[in-house]
C-alpha positions, 0 to 999 in steps of 0.5 A: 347297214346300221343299226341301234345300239343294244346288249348284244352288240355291245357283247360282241364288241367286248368279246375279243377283249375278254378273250384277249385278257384271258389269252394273256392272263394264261401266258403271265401265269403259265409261261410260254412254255420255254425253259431257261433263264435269262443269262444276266439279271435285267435291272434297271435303277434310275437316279432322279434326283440328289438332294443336299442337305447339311447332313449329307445327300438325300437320292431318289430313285425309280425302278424302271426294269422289269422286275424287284430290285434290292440295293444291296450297297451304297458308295460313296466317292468310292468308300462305302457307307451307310444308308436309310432305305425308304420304304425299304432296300427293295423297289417293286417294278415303278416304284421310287424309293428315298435313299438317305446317306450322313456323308460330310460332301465339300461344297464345290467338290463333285461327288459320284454316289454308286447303288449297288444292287444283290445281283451285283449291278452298278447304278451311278448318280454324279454330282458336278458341284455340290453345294446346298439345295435350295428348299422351297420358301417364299424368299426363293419362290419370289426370287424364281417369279423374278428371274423367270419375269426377267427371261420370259416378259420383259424381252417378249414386251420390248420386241413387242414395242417395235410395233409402231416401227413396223406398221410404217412398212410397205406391203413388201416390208411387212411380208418380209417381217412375217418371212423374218418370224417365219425364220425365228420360228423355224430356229425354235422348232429345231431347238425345241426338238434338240433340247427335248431328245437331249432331256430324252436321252437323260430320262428312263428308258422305259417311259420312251421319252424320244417317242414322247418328244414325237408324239407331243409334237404330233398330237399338238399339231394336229390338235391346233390344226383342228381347233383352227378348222373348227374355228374358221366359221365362227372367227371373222376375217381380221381376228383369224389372220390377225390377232388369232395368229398372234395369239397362236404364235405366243402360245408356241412361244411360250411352250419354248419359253417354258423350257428355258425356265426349266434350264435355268431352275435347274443350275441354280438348283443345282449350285451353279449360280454363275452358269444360271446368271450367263443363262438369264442374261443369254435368254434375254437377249435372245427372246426379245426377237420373239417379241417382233414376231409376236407383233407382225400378225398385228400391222393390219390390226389396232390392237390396245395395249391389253393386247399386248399385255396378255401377249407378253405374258402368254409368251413370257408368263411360262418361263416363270413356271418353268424357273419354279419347275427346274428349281424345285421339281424337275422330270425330265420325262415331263420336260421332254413331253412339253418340249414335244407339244412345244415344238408341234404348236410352232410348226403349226404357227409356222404354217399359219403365217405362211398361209398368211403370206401366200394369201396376202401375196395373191390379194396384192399380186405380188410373188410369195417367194420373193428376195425381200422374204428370203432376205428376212427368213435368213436373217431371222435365222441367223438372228436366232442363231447368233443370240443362241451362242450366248446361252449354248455350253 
């Protein structure tokens, strides 16, 4: 049983893997053997993004099939017109191209620009209401930080001055506190899934972004998991079932809060400045809840206002990231991603402050699953829900 480690053993663990990549490097060359050829050309172009510029739409594009394409033409509002290609007309497998096109678009008008491929598929990319993107500057990138701060720190710092309020609670009031967040949290969790399948379905097809939302999930719950096993030796009583809690809890809010960044970057960038004012307005109401939940770890705690400060901007900082990230550069195979690791760091949270419930129960004999904490997980719920309706379109 056992044994060192030595040139032979590491040859015989690198053997299969040779003879793998060999087995497969025969097959690409040679072929399986079986003539015929496919009935339809398989391309796939994806339309990334669409820039608008004074001097008319700037596209780009990605190659996500699995094989060259050549864009034979371009369309425009169903007239076709002339375009510059860079690097060129033709896209190996993964590789994006920039598709320059001078057309006079009317501002607040939809437009639909169509690529026509040299097998004759039809690739379309819309545009709702076309309006002049905005470019990168320190004006915007300010304007970007302010909103962001508006969504993200300024709700999580109000919720959070409730505090004072809730520490006057009865070992009761404060578990139906902690049973509200753990309703709060449960809204999020659904929601950040929902909104990582819709950004999902929207990006590549090959890159498997519903996997990604699962896998993001998965991995970062179970990372958190491990992290807080490894840290149960060294943290003491009061900073794990305390001010760690919070911490954990905003981080997973801050995830969520990231992507509503990414929902507001986005209208604006892409001219629909009415939708991303209701959105800001929307979030604000909505996210000042998160603040409580932040809070209710901390009532057996004195925490300083520095933490409370560093809480606020873990959970709100993000949104500011993501305002910047929709407005100028959006993926949404990166956004279904960090929707995923989101959602897996609440579900760990809420597994965190419903041990903390469980316990806190046993300490003080009293039942875990009483009408106080359902009463305050429905209403976090129900909180959460009806604030949603106000950014919901």
């Amino acid at each position: 049983m056992g044994g060192g480690w030595n040139v032979k053993t590491v040859l015989w663990g690198l053997l299969p893997l040779l003879l793998l990549a060999a087995i497969i490097g025969f097959i690409a060359k040679v072929g399986t053997g079986i003539d015929g050829e496919a009935a339809a050309p398989i391309e796939q172009l994806n339309v990334e993004r669409i820039i608008m510029n004074p001097d008319g739409f700037v596209v780009t594009l990605l190659n996500s099939g699995p094989e060259a394409l050549t864009i034979a033409q371009t369309i425009v509002d169903d007239s076709f017109w002339n375009a510059s290609y860079v690097p060129g007309p033709t896209l190996n497998r993964f590789e994006r191209g920039t598709v320059t096109i001078p057309y006079p678009w009317v501002h607040g008008d939809p437009h639909q620009i169509k690529f026509i491929t040299s097998n004759g598929l039809i690739f379309t990319g819309e545009v709702a209401v076309a309006a002049l993107t905005p470019q990168p500057d320190s004006q915007r990138f300010f304007q970007y930080a302010l909103i962001g701060f508006y969504v993200g720190i300024i709700p999580v710092g109000l919720g959070l001055l409730w505090y004072p309020f809730m520490r006057r609670f009865s070992i009761r009031g404060t578990q139906a506190v902690l049973a509200f967040t753990v309703g709060l949290l449960i809204f999020l969790a659904v929601d950040t899934f929902e909104e990582g399948f819709e950004l999902a379905a929207k990006a590549p097809g090959v890159f498997q972004g519903t996997g990604l939302v699962w896998f993001g999930a998965l991995l970062s719950l179970f990372f958190l998991l491990a992290v807080d096993q490894m840290n149960e030796r060294r943290m003491d009583h009061v900073l794990r079932e305390g001010r760690g809690v919070s911490y954990k809890l905003a981080s997973g809010i801050g995830l969520h809060n990231l992507g509503e960044g990414l929902a507001i970057g986005a209208a604006f960038a892409a001219g629909e400045a009415a939708l991303g004012t209701f959105l800001i307005i929307g979030f604000t109401l909505h996210n000042i809840t998160e603040g409580v939940g932040i809070a209710a770890p901390l009532l057996k705690d004195k925490p300083t206002a520095k933490t409370f400060i560093l809480l606020a901007l873990i959970a709100g900082g993000p949104a500011i990231l993501g305002t910047w990230t929709g407005g100028f550069l959006f993926n949404e195979t990166l956004a279904a991603l960090f929707f995923g690791i989101g959602a897996g760091a609440i579900l760990q949270v809420i597994m965190v402050i419903s041990r903390m419930i469980w316990k806190e129960s046993i300490e003080h004999r009293i039942a875990s699953v009483s009408w106080s904490n359902f009463v305050g997980l429905t209403l976090g719920i129900l909180f959460m829900y009806v604030t949603a309706m106000l950014v919901k379109f």
